[in-house]
C-alpha positions as CSV (number, residue, x, y, z in Angstrom):
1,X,-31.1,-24.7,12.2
2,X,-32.2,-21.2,13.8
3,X,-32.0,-17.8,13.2
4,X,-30.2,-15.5,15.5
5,X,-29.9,-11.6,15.0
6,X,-26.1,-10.7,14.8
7,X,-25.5,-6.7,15.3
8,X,-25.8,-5.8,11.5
9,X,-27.6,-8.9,10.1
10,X,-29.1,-12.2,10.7
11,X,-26.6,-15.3,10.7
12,X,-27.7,-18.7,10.3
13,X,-26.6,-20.9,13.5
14,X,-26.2,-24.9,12.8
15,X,-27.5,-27.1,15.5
16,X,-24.2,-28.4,16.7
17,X,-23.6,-24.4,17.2
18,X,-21.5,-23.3,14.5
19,X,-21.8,-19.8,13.0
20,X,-22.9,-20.7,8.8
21,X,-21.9,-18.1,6.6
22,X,-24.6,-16.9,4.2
23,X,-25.2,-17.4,1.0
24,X,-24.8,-13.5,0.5
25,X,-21.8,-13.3,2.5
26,X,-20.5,-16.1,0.4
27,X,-21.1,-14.5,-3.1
28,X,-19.9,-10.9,-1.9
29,X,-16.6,-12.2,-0.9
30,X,-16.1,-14.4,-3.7
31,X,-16.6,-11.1,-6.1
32,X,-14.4,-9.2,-3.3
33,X,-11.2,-11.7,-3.7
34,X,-10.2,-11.4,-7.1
35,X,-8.5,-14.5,-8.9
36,X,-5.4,-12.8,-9.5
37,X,-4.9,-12.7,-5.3
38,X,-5.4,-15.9,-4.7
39,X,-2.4,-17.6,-4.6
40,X,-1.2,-14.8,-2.2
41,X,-3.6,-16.4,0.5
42,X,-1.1,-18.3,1.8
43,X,1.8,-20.8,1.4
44,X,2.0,-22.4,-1.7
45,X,1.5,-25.9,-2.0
46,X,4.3,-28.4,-3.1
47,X,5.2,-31.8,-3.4
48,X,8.8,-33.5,-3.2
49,X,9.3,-37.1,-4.5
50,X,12.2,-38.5,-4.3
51,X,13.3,-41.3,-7.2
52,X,16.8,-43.4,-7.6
53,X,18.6,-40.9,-9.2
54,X,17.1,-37.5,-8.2
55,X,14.7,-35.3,-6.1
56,X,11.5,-33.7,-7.8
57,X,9.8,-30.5,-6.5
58,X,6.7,-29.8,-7.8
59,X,5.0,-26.3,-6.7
60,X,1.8,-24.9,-7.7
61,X,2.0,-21.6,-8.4
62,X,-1.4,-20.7,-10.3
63,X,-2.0,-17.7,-11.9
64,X,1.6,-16.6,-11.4
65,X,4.1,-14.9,-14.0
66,X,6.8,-17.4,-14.6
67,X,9.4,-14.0,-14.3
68,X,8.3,-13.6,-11.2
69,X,9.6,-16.7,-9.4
70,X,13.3,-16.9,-8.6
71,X,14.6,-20.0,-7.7
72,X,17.8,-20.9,-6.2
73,X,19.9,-23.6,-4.5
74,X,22.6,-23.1,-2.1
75,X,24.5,-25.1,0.7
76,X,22.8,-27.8,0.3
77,X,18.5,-25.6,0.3
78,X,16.3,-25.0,-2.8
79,X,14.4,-22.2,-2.3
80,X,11.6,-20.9,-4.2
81,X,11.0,-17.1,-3.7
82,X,7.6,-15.5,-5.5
83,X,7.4,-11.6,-5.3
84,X,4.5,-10.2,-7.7
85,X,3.3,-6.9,-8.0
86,X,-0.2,-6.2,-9.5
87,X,-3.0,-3.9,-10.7
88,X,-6.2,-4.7,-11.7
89,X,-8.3,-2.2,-13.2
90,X,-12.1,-1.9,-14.6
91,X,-12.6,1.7,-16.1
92,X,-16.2,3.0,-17.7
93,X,-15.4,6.1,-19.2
94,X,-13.1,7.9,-17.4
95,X,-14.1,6.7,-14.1
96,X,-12.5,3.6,-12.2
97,X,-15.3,1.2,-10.9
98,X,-12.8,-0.4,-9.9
99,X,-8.9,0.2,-9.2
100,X,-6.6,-2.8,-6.8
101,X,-3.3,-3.2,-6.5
102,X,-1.4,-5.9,-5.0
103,X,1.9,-6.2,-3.8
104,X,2.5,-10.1,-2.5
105,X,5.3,-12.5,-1.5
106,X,6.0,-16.3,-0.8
107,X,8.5,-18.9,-0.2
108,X,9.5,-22.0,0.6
109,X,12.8,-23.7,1.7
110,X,13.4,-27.1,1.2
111,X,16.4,-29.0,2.9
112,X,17.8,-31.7,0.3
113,X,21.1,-33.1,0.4
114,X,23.7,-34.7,-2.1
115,X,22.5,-32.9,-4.9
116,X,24.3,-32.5,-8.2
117,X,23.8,-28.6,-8.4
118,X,25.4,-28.1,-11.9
119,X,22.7,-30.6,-13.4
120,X,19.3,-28.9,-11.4
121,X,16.8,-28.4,-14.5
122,X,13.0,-26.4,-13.9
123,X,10.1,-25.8,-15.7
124,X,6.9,-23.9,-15.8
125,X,4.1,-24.8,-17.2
126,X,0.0,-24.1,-16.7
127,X,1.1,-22.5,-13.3
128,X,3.0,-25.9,-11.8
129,X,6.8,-25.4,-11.4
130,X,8.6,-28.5,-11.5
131,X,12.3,-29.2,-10.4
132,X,14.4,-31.9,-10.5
133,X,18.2,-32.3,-8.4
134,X,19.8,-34.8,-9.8
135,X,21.9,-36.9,-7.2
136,X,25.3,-37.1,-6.7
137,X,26.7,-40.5,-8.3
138,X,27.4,-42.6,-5.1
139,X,31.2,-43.7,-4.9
140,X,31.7,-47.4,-3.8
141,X,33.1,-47.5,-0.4
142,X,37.0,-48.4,0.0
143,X,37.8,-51.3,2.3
144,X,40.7,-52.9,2.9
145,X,43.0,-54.4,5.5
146,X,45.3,-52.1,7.4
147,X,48.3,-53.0,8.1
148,X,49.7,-51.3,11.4
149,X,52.9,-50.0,11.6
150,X,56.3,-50.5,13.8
């Protein structure tokens, strides 16, 4: 490793040339990206499984108020829509140290077919939302002869 002076501080080049954050730029940004923001970062991560008789979706959704998740599923898409709106305060006295607000949205779409819609069931529980689609029962298909006509 060597040190090469950056324009307002020192940074820590690896030997393979990659730019190493410090240990001080890692501690201020972990105290400047509070824990309720996080799971605005990005997309949220999910997982689908599919068993005989249905489809599971399972999305974490940490740290998130289960009223603010709206879930729906039309023509055939579940969609998973999270739109919170926050405010994090620290007061001493009557000044704010501290004062953030938040506005955030995500969501995802997922494509599943020949699903029972009436018999979709969710929960949410320790920030993981889990669905289940039920499939539609499969008919047995028809055969026959055909007779052709005169």
């Amino acid at each position: 490793m060597s040190w090469v002076p950056g324009p307002w501080r020192r940074k820590r080049i690896s030997s393979d040339g990659l730019d190493l954050p410090s240990v001080n730029d890692l501690w201020e940004r972990f105290w400047d990206e509070p824990w309720p923001v996080l799971p605005f970062a990005g997309r949220f991560r999910s997982d689908i499984r599919e068993t005989d008789d249905a489809y599971i979706v399972e999305a974490e959704l940490p740290g998130v108020d289960k009223d603010a998740i709206d879930l729906a599923y039309h023509d055939g898409v579940l969609s998973i829509v999270v739109e919170e709106n926050r405010q994090v305060e620290e007061k001493k006295e009557d000044q704010y140290l501290r004062r953030e607000r938040y506005r955030g949205r995500m969501e995802r779409h997922f494509s599943l077919e020949n699903v029972e819609a009436d018999g979709i069931t969710a929960t949410f529980k320790d920030g993981l939302l889990t669905v289940t689609l039920p499939k539609r029962k499969k008919t047995p298909p028809s055969h026959g002869r055909i007779q052709i006509q005169d």
